[in-house]
C-alpha positions in Angstrom: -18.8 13.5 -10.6 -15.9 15.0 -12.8 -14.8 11.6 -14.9 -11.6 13.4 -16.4 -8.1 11.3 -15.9 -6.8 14.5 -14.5 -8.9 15.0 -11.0 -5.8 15.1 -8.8 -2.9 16.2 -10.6 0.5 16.9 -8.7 2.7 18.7 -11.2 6.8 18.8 -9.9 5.9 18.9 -6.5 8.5 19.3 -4.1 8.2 19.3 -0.4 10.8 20.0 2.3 10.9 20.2 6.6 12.9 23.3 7.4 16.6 22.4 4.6 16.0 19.0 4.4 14.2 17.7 1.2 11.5 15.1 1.4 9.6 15.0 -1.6 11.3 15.9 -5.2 9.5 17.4 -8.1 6.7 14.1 -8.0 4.5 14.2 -10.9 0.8 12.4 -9.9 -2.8 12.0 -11.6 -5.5 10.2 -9.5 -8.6 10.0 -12.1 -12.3 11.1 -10.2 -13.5 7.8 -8.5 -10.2 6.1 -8.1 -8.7 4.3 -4.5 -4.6 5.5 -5.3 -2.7 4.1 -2.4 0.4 6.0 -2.0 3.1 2.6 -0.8 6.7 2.8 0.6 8.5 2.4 3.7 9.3 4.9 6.6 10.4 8.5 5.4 9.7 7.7 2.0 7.6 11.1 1.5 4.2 9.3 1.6 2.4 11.2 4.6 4.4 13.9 3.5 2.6 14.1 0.2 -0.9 13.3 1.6 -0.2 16.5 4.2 0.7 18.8 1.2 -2.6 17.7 -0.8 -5.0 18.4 2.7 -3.0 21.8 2.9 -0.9 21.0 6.3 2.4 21.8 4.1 3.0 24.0 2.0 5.0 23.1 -0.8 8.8 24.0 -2.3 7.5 24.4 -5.7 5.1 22.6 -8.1 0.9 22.5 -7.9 -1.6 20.9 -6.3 -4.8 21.2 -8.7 -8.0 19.3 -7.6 -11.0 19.0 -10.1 -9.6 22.0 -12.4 -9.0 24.2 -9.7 -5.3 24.9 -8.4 -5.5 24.7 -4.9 -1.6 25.0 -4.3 -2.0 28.0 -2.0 -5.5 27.5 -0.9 -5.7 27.7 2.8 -6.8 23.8 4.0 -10.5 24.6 5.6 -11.2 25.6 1.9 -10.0 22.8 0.1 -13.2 20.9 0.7 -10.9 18.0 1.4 -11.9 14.9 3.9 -9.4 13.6 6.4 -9.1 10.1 8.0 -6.2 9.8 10.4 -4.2 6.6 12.6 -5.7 8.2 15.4 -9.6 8.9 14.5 -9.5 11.7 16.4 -13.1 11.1 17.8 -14.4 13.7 20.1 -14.7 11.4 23.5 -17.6 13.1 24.5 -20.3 13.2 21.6 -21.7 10.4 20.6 -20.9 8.3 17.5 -24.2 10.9 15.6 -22.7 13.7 16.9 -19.3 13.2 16.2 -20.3 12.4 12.3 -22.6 15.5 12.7 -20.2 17.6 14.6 -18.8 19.0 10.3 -22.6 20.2 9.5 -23.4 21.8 12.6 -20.2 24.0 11.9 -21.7 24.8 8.4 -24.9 25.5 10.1 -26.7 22.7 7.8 -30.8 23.0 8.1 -31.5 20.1 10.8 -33.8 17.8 8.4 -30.8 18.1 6.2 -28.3 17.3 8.7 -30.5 14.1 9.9 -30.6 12.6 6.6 -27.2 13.2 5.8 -26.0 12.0 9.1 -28.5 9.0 8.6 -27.2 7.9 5.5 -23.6 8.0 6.1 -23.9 6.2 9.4 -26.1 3.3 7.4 -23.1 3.4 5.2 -20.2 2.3 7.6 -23.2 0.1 8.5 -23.6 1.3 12.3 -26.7 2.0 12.1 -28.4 1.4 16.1 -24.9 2.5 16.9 -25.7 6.7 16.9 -26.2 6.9 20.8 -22.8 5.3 21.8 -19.5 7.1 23.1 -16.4 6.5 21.1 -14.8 4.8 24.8 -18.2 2.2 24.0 -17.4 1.6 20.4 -14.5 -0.8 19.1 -11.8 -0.3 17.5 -13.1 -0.7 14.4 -16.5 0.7 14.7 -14.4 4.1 15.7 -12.8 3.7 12.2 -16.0 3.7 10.9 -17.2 6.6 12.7 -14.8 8.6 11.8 -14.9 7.5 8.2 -18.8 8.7 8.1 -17.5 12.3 9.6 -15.4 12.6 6.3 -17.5 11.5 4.3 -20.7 13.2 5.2 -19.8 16.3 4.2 -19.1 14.7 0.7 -15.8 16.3 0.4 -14.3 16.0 -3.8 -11.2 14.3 -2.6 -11.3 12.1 1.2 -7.5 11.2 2.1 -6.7 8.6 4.2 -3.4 8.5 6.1 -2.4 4.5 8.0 -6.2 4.4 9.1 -6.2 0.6 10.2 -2.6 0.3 11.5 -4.4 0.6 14.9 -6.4 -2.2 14.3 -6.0 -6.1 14.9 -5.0 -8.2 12.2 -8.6 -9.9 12.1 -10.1 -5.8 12.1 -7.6 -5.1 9.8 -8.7 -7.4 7.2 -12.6 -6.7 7.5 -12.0 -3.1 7.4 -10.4 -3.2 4.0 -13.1 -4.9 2.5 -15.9 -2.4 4.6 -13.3 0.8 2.7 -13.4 -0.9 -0.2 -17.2 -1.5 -0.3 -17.6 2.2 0.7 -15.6 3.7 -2.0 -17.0 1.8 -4.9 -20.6 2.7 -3.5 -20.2 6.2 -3.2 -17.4 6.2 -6.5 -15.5 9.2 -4.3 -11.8 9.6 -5.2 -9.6 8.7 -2.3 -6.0 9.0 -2.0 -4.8 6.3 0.8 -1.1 5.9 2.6 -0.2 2.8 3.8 3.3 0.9 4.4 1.4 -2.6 4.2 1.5 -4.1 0.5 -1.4 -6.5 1.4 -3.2 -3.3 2.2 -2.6 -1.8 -1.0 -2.7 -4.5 -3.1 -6.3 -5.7 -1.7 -7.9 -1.6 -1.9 -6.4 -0.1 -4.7 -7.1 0.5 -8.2 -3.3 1.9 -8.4 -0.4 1.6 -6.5 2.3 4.3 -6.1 5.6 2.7 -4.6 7.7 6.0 -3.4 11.2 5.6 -2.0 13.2 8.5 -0.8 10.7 10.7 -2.1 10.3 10.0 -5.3 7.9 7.1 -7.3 9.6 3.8 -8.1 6.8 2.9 -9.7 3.0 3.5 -10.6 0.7 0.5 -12.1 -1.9 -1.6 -10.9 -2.0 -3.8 -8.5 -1.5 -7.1 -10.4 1.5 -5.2 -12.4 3.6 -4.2 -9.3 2.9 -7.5 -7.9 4.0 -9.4 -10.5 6.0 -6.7 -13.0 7.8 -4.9 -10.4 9.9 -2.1 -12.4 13.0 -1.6 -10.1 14.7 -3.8 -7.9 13.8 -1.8 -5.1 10.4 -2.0 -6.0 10.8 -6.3 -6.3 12.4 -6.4 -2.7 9.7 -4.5 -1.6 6.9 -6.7 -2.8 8.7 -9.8 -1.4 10.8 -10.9 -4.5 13.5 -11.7 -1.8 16.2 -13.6 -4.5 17.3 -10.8 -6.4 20.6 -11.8 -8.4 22.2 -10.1 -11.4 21.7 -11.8 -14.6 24.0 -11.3 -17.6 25.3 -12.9 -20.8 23.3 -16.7 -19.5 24.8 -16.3 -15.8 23.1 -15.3 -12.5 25.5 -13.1 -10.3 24.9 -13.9 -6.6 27.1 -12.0 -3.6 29.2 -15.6 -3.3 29.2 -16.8 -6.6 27.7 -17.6 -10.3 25.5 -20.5 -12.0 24.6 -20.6 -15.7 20.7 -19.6 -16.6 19.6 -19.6 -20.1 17.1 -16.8 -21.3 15.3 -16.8 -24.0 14.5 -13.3 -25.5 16.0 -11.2 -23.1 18.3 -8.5 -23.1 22.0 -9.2 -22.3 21.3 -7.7 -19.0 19.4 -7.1 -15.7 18.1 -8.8 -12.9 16.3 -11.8 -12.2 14.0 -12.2 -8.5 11.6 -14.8 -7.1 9.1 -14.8 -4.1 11.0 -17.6 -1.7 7.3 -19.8 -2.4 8.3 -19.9 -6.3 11.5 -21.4 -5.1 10.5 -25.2 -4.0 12.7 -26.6 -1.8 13.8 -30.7 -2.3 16.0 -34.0 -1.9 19.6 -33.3 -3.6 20.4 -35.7 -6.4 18.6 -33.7 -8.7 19.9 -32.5 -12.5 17.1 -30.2 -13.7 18.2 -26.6 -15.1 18.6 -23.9 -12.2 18.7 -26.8 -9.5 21.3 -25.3 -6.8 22.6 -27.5 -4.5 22.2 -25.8 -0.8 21.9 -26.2 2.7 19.0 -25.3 5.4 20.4 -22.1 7.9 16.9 -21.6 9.3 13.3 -22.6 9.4 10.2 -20.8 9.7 6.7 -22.5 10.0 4.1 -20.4 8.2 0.9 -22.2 8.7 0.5 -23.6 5.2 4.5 -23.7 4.3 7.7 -23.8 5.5 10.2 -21.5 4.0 13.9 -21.8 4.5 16.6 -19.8 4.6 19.9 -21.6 2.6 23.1 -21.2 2.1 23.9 -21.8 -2.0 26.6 -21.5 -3.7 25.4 -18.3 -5.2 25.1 -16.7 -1.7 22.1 -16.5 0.7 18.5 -17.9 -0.8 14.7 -18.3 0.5 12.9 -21.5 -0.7 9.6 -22.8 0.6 8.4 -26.6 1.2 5.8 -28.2 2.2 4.6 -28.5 5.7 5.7 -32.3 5.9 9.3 -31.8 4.6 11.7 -33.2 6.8 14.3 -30.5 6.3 15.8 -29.0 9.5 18.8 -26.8 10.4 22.1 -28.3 8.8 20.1 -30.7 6.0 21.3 -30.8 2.7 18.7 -29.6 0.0 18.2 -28.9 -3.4 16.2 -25.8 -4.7 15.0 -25.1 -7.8 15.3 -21.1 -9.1 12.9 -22.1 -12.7 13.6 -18.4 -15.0 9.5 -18.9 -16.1 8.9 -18.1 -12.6 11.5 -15.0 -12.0 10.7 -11.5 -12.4 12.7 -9.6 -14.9 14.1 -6.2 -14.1 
């Protein structure tokens, strides 16, 4: 397996449906054995990119160059790419062996050869006693797992994966990132994976890439975009939800301004927390970054409750705990603590 840091490399790439611009001169390296998830909402140039790698688009300018080898203009059938889609796109009418088998049999694979391989990458999506049943017999996510052994049994250098469990239930949903997961680190293949879920990406990846109007916001680990997010665009995304402007000790909200001291920082920027690092309590309080507020909405979320206020610095999520008394129209206090904000 080529190890370099290079084994997907996007140089400038810039993509386009008819005039209109959809991806702009992205730089991209995926290192050999990596899960990249390619992150960001609807129409921000994700599946765009992922069709331009398989060979479905052909780009404005810039390369595509897989392993060493610029595959830019290489037709798609010779890219030796695999392809997992929403929709599986499972022949109805073979069987779960055949339809994994269905590749081979096109490359005219000797049959011992063919069993094995079939074999092996059925026992590795762990269907095995499963070969003999139609997709319409199979759930949903057993045909996931079908049509993730078709890709992957013809041990392609690069397998792309474009939404493949948004057809799933959440329960399916959550199982099947662990089975991909599992997969991916047993067989070390490089996968390149488009979702619009951050749980999704955050729980597969070993690197996120957060896009937005076709270009990257940001590209780190997990654990950095979660927690480091680089933009502000990038913090709403990942659920920072309090985003204020923070400059010279005072935090700018959309209806007004508190003082909040910062040690260290620069004169300038912005400050975000998640609505669970903002507890939600009794007024009378007198601590730094208390905020005097009160409730707008409630929503119950199993092990919470998180509010919606209205502050004196403008609109505000906060969270409590399941027993707090707080309903629509209370007076509250929240607490916005600057150890527990993100810094942009």
């Amino acid at each position: 397996m080529n190890t370099d840091a290079d084994y997907l490399v996007l140089d400038k790439l810039s993509l386009a449906y008819g005039k209109a611009a959809a991806v702009h001169a992205l730089d991209l390296s995926v290192p050999a054995g990596q899960l990249v998830s390619l992150l960001g909402p609807s129409g921000c140039g994700k599946t765009t990119t992922m069709r331009a790698v398989a060979g479905l688009l052909p780009p404005v300018s810039g390369r595509i160059v897989l392993a060493g080898q610029d595959i830019t203009r290489t037709p798609a059938h010779q890219r030796d790419i695999g392809l997992v889609f929403q929709s599986y796109a499972l022949f109805p009418h073979l069987s779960a062996y055949e339809n994994v088998a269905f590749g081979l049999r096109l490359r005219k694979v000797p049959a011992a050869e063919l069993q094995a391989r079939v074999d092996a990458a059925i026992a590795s999506v762990g269907l095995t006693g499963f070969e003999a049943r139609l997709p319409a017999n199979l759930s949903g996510g057993q045909q996931q797992r079908v049509a993730v052994a078709r890709a992957i049994v013809l041990r392609p250098r690069l397998l792309l994966l474009d939404e493949p469990l948004s057809n799933l239930d959440a329960r399916l949903r959550v199982e099947m990132r662990a089975e991909l997961r599992r997969i991916q680190r047993e067989l070390g293949i490089t996968m390149l994976y488009v979702t619009h879920d951050q749980d999704e990406a955050l729980s597969l990846s070993d690197r996120i890439v957060i896009m937005r109007a076709g270009r990257i916001e940001q590209d780190a680990t997990p654990d950095a975009v979660y927690h480091r997010p680089a933009t502000t665009f990038v913090a709403g995304f990942m659920g920072w939800h309090n985003l204020f402007e923070w400059r010279d000790g005072v935090l700018h909200g959309p209806a007004g301004t508190m003082p909040l001291v910062l040690a260290g920082r620069t004169p300038a920027g912005h400050l975000a927390w998640r609505p669970e690092h903002v507890p939600v309590t009794a007024r009378g309080g007198v601590e730094p970054g208390g905020l005097d507020g009160t409730v707008r909405a409630r929503s119950y979320l199993g092990e919470r409750i998180e509010y919606l206020l209205d502050t004196p610095l403008g609109a505000l999520k906060g969270c409590g705990e399941v027993s707090a008394p707080w309903q629509e129209g209370d007076a509250v206090r929240v607490l916005l603590d600057p150890r527990r904000a993100a810094f942009i």
